[in-house]
N, C-alpha and C positions, 0 to 999 in steps of 0.2 A: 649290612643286612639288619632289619629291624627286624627285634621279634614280632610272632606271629602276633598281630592285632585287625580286626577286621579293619574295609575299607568303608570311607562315610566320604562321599563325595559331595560338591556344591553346586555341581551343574544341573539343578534341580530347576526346570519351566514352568517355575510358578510364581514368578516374578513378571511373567506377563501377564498375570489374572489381577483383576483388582481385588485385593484385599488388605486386610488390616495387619497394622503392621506388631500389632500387640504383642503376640508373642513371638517367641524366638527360641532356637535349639542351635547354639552356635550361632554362626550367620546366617543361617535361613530363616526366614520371616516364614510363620506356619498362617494359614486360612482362618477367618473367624473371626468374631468380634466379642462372643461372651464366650467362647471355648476354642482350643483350638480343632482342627482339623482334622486331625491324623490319616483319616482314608485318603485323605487329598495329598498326603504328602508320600503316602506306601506304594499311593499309584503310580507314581513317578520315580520311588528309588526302590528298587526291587530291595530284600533280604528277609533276615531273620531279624524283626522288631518285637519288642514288646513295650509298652507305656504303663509305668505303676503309678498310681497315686499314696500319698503321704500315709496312707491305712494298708499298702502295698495290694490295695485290689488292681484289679486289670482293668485299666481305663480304653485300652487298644490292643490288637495284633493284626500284625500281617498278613498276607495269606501264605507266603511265603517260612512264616512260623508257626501257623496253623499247621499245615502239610509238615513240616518234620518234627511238631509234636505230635502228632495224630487227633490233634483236637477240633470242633467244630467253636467258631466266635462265637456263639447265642450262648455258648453252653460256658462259658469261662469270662465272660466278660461280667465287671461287678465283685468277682469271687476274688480271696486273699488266694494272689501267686504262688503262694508256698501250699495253699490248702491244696489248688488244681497240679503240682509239681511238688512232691514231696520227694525228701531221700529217699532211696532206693532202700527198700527195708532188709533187703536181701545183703547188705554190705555190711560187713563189721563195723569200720570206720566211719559213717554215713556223716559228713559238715559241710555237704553241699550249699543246704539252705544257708545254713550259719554264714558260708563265706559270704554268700549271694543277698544276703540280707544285709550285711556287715556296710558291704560295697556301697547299698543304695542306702541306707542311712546315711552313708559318709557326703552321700549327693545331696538329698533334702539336706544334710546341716552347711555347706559349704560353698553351694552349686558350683562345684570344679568336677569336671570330669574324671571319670574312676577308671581304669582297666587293669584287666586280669587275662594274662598270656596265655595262661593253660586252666580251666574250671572244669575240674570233673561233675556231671550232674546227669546222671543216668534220666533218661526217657521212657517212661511204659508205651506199650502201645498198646491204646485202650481202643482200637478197632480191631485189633487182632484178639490173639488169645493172650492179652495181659503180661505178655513174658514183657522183665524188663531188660534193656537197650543200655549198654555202658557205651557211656557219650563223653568224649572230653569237646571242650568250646574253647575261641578267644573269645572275651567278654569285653565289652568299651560301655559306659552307660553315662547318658549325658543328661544335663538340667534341661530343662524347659521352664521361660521363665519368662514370666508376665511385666512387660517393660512398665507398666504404668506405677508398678510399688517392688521389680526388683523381686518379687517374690517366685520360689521355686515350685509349680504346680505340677509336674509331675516330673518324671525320671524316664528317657525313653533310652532303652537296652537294647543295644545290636550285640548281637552273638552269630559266629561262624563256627562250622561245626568243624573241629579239627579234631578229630577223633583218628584217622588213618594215618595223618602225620604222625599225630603222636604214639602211635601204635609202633609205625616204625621205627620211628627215632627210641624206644625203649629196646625193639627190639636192637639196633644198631650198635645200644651200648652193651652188648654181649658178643659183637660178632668181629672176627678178625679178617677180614676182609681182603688189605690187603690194598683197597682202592681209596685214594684219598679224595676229601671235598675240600671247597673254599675254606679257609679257615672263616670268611664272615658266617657261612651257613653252619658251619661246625659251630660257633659260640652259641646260633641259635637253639641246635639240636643239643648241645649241653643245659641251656636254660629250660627246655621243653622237656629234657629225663629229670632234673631236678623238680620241676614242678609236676612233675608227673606219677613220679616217686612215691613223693608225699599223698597223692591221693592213690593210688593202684598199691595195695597193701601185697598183692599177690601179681607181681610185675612176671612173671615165668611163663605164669596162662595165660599173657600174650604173645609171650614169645612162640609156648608151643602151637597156639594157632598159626602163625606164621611159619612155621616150619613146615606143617601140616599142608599149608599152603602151597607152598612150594614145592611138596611132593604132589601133591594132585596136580598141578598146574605146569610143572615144570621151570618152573621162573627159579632163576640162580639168585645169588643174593646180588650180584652187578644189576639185577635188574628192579629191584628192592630199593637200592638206592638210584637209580636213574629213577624212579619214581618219585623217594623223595625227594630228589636235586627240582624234579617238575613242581612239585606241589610249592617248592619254599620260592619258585621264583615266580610263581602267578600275582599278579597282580594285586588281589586280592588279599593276600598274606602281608602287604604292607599300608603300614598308619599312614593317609594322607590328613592333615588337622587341617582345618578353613580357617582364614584369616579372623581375627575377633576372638577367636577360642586361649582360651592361656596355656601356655606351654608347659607343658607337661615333664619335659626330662631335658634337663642342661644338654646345648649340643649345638651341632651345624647342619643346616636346613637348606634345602633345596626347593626353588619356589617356583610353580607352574603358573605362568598367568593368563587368563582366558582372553583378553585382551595383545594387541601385537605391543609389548613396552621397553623397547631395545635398549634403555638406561636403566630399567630398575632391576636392582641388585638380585641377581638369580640365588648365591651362595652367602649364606651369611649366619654370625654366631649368634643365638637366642640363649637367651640364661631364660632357668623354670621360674612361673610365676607372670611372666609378663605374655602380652599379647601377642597373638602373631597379626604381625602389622598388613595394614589393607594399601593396596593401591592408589594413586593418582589417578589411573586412566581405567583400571576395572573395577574400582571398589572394593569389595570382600570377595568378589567371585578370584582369588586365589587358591590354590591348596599349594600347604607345605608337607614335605618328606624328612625324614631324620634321614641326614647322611652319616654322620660320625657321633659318636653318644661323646660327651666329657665325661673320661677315665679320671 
């Protein structure tokens, strides 16, 4: 089981439009000939995007991230990320931005792909009455990058909101249950209280929400965890990376090809650093999965 990382697929139909093949985010060739695209490419892969440029303004969002920031595009797009999403002032410990910043620097200087499994970054909601929203994320943020000079023009940021998982999985590691899980889901829900830890300075007021819950609701804790068993096997809870992209964490990988390729090697070991290799007969429209990490 890989930990919790959003999913970034390649079966994106925009390889049937004519366009320039300039830039590129992984294997995807983006629209455009002096910029790229970005609505053209949102339209076609739902989620939560955001696109920084090098001064960390907001070159793009979703709609998709619009809606669970509570924010309107006209009104954030242009503005520094961190001015429109600041820490949550309300928190003692507030290193949201810092981490979040840390991340995409690390992109503009490197253009290798950055992810972060668990990101605490509280959300206001500036259509309501301002209260603010503790939000935990998996975070993935990837180059985009102008093939004619190699250079990295902005950073586009997928984020999934894993806030309930990780809710639970905190509360989990207070609770004797009695019912056991995979041990692969168990290493994940270890990884996600550790990083979780670290940002929830006061990890108990989630627990007593949950409890709280459960009295109103009548839900036992068997069903607490048949909840999370649901969440950590959705689809979406796991990294699929597209051929071209460089591998990210030493390990054995398992390869889905869009194409019918009955000799090319399904299971195979990648060390980090190198590419994940493209097809004969489908090109880059591959995605690979991490089966086994190297311990």
């Amino acid at each position: 089981m890989r930990e919790l990382e959003p999913h970034f697929g390649i079966d994106v139909p925009l390889s049937s439009q004519k366009q320039s093949t300039r830039f590129v985010v992984g294997s995807i060739a983006l629209p455009g000939t002096t910029k790229p695209d970005f609505q053209a490419l949102f339209r076609h892969l739902p989620g939560i995007f955001v696109v920084t440029a090098p001064d960390f303004t907001i070159a793009a969002a979703s709609d998709d991230m619009r809606r669970k920031t509570f924010t309107w595009r006209e009104e954030i797009l242009g503005r520094d990320i961190f001015e429109v999403f600041p820490d949550n002032p309300l928190e003692e410990y507030p290193h949201s931005t810092e981490k979040f910043q840390s991340s995409l620097r690390e992109v503009f200087a490197s253009g290798a792909t950055q992810s972060m499994r668990v990101l605490r970054y509280d959300i206001q909601d500036r259509l309501g009455d301002g209260a603010w929203i503790e939000k935990y994320w998996s975070v993935i943020s990837r180059p985009v990058i102008d093939r004619s000079n190699r250079e990295v023009l902005y950073v586009l940021t997928e984020g999934r909101d894993v806030t309930r998982i990780t809710h639970l999985a905190l509360w989990l590691e207070r609770i004797d249950t009695g019912t056991q899980i995979a041990p692969d889901m168990q290493r994940v829900v270890e990884r996600m209280q550790q990083d979780a830890m670290s940002q929830a300075p006061r990890p108990e007021l989630v627990r007593a929400r949950l409890a709280e819950e459960m009295k109103l609701t009548g839900a036992t804790p068997q069903t607490l965890i048949g909840e999370l068993k649901a969440l950590l096997r959705t689809p979406e809870d796991r990294l699929y990376a597209c051929a071209g992209e460089l591998v990210s964490e030493s390990g054995v990988y398992v390869s889905y090809h869009r194409g019918d390729c009955p000799f090319a090697p399904r299971v195979r070991y990648l060390a980090e650093g190198v590419q994940f290799p493209s097809c004969a007969r489908c090109g880059n429209d591959v995605l690979y999965r991490l089966s086994r990490k190297l311990s």
